[in-house]
N, C-alpha and C positions, 0 to 999 in steps of 0.2 A: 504494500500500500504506500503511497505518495507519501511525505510529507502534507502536501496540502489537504488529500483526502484524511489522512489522521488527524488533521487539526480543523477538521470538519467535525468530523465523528466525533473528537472531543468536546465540540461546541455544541451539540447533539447530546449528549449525554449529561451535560451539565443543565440543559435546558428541559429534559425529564423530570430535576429536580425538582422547578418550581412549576409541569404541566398536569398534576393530578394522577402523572401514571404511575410514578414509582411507588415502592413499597419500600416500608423497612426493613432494611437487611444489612448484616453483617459481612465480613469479610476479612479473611486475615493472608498475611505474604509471607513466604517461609522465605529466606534465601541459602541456599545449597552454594557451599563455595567447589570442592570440589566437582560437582557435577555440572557448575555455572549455571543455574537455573535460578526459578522462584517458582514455585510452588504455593499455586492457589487453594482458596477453598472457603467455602458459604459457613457461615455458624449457626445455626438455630438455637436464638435466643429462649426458647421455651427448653427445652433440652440439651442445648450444650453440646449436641451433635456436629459432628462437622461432612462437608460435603465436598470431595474434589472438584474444583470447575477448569483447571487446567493448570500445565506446567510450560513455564514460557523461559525460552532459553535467551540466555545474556550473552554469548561466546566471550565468556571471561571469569574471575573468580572473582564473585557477586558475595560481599557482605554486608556491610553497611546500610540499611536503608531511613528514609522520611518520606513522610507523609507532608503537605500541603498544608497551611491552615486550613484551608476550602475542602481538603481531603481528595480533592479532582486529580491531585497528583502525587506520583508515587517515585523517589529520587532514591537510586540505587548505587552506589561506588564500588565500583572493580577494580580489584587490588594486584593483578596482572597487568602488565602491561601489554598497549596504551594506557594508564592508568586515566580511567575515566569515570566519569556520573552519566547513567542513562536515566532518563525523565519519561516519565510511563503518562499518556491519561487511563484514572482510573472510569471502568462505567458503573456507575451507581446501580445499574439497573440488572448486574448481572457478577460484578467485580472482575469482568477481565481487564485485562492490560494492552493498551497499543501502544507501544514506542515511539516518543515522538523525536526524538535526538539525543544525541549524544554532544559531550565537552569533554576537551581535558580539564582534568585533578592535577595539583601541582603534585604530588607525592603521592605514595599509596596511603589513604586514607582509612584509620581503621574506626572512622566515627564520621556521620555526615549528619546534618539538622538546618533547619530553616529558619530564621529571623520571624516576627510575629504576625511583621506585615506579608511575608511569603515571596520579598524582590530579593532578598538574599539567602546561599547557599553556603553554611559553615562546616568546616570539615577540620580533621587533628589525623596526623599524622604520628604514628607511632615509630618506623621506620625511617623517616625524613625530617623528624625535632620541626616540625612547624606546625603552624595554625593557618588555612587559607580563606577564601570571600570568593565564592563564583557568583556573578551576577543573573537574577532569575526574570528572564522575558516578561511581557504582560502576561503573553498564551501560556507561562505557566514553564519554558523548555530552561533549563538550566544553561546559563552560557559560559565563555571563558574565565580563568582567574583572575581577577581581578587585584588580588594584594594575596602577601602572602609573610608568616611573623614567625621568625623564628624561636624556635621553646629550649629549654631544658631537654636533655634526654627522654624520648618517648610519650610524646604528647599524646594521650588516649581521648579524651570524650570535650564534646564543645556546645554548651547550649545558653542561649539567652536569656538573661534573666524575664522574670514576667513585664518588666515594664518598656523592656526591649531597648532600655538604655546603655546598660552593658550585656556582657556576653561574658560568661564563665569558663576555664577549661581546664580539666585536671592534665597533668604533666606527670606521669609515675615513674620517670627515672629520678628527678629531682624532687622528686616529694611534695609538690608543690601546689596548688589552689588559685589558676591565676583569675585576675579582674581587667579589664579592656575595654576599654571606654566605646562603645557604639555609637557611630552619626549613620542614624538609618535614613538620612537625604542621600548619602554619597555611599554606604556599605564599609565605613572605614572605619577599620579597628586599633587604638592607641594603648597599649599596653601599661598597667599601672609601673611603678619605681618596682613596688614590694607583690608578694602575693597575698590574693585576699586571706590565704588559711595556709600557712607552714605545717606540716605534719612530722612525726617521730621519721626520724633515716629509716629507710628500708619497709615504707608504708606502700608504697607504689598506688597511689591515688589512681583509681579507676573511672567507673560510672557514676554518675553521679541525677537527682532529682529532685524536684521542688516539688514539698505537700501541695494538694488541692489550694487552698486558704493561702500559700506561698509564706506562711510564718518559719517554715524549717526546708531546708538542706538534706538529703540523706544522701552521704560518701561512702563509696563501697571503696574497697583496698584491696587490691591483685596477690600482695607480697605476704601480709602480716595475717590473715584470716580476721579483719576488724570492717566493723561498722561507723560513722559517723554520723552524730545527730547533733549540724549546726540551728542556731537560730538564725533567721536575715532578716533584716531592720531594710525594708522595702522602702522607707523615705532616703535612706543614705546608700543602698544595696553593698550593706556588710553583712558578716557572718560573726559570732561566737561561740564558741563550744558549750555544748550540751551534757554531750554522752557520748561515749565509744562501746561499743559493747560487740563479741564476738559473734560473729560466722557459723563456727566450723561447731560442724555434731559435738555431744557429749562426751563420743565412744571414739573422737578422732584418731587416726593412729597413723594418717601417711605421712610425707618426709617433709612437706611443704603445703602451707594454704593456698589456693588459687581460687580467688575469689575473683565472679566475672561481672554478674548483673544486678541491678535493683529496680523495685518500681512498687508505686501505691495505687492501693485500692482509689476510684475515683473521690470516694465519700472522707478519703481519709485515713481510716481506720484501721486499715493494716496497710505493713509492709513485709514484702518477700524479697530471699535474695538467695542467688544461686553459689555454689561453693563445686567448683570443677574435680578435684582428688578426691572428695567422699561421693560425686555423684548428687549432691543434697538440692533442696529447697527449705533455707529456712524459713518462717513466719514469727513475726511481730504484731503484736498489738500496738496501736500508738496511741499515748496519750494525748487527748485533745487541746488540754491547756500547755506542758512543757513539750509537746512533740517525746518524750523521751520513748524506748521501748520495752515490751515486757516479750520472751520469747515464750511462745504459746504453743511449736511445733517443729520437727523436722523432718521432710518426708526426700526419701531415696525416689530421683528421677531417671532422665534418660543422662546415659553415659557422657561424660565431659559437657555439662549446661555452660554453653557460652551464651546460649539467649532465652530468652523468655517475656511473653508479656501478660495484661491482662486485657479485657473489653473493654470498650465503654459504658458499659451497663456494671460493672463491678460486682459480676456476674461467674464470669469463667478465666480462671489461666492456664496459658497453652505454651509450654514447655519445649524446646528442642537440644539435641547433643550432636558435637560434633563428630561424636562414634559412634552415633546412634542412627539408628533408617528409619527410624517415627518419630513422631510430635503427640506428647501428650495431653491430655486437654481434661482438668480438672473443672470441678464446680467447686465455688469458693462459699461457705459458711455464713449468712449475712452476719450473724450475733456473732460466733470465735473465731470466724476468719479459717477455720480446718479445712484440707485439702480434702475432697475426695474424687479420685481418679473414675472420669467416663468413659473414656477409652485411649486408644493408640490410633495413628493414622498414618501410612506410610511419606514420609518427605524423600525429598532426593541426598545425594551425601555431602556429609562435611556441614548438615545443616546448622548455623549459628546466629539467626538476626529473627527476628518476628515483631510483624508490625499488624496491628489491626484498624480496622475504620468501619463506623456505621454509620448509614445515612438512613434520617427516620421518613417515615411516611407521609407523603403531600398529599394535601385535603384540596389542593387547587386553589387554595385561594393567594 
């Protein structure tokens, strides 16, 4: 299909949303590095079922992915060279994927995310010590780099704060928590003197997420098997420490923590987070007034979890391993937040990124 025919079709499917035909539906993206694909599939929010709708090949090793604020589009980083971002429209009305272009990535990017207005494209390099800016079309295609900031050793993850004045981004070879000043008229990033949050040596700052309400911070750590629970003062967008609290099972016993992903229930209330050597998913309660947490659970997933997400209904989360050939897909507890596993569902290999989107149902008006 054309370029131009694609960016038809995408203007088609976004015009579904507001013509009384679509329905609410879910949809989550697996991305498979080894096998360069993404691997679709429907989620039935009444059941927590999922449904294969197709696997669309990237010809590259496909990790990284983001979502659009609009949700219409889906931004994938391949960490093979050409090192690039492919820019997908999503269709509301079915969840497949059309391709609408590709850019180069300054570096192989092992984190990619979108600014709040959706004209910019943040990415961290973990192998190239940088931070990049691709600039994002109106139609939504991701375009060339734009700037590009050199890090610390192993820059992993980069996302905006909520008020899209700064941009945050953990650094785990220097241990580091940076702050960077965002002019989201130009996409230009000014790096602070100091970082916003210095960690213990040897903490390897990871993943990182802002609660619903945006009052906390949660830092996961690659190296040490820890948790962090900053608070952020959203008039000044600093940070203070809270709470650190552990990762790894009870009954741990391998050589080293590897700790990969985190993310919160939408409402809040719990937080999960993946630990790669025990295989784990832990759960947290969080408290509603200090953010701190309380551990409530720990359930054995698929093998090496480098990703994991939850719905937007805060509802189901759906698990994947890098040594594993499924994706699990639990129902979440509304009151304790307990996993209980619905089933397994085959992905392609090397699977490591899950992203989900729903779009609710138009009454036409």
């Amino acid at each position: 299909m054309s370029v131009r025919a694609t960016l038809v079709a995408a203007v088609l499917f976004a015009g579904a949303l507001g013509s009384g035909v679509s329905q609410a539906a879910t949809y989550a993206y697996v991305s498979n590095a080894d096998s360069q694909d993404i691997s679709v599939f429907s989620l039935d929010k009444s059941s927590g079922s999922l449904a294969a709708v197709e696997t669309v090949p990237v010809g590259g090793t496909v990790m990284p992915m983001a979502l659009s604020p609009d949700h219409l589009r889906l931004y994938a980083g391949l960490r093979s060279k050409p090192y690039s971002v492919v820019s997908f429209a999503v269709n509301p009305l079915d969840g497949r994927l059309i391709e609408l272009g590709r850019a180069p990535l300054a570096e192989s990017m092992a984190y990619v995310s979108t600014d709040a207005s959706g004209r910019y494209l943040f990415s961290a390099s973990y192998g190239g010590n940088l931070l990049a800016v691709n600039r994002i079309a109106a139609n939504g295609v991701a375009g060339d780099v734009q700037q590009t900031v050199k890090t610390g050793p192993m820059a992993h993850a980069i996302r905006n704060a909520p008020d899209n004045r700064y941009v945050f981004a953990s650094v785990l070879g220097s241990d580091a928590w940076l702050r960077l000043k965002f002019d989201a008229s130009n996409g230009q990033l000014t790096e602070d003197a100091a970082p916003a949050y210095s960690l213990p040596p040897k903490s390897g700052p990871r993943h990182f997420v802002f609660s619903p309400d945006h009052r906390f911070v949660y830092l996961i750590d690659e190296l040490d098997g820890k948790l962090h629970v900053l608070a952020f003062d959203g008039t000044h967008d600093k940070v203070k420490p809270v709470q650190t609290v552990s990762i790894l099972p009870p009954n741990f016993s391998g050589d080293k923590p590897w700790g990969a992903d985190v993310h919160v229930t939408p409402d809040g209330r719990f937080l999960y987070a993946t630990e790669r050597t025990s295989n784990t998913l832990a759960v947290y309660r969080v408290s509603a007034k200090s953010g701190e947490l309380t551990r409530i659970g720990t359930y054995q997933t698929e093998k090496q979890p480098r990703g994991f997400n939850i719905d937007p209904s805060g509802k189901y989360l759906l698990a994947v391993g890098q040594l594993s050939s499924n994706m699990s897909a639990y129902r979440i507890d509304r009151d304790s937040g307990a996993l209980a596993l619905i089933g397994q569902y085959p992905v392609g290999k090397g699977a490591n990124w899950i992203e989900i989107v729903e779009f609710e149902g138009s009454n036409g008006n």
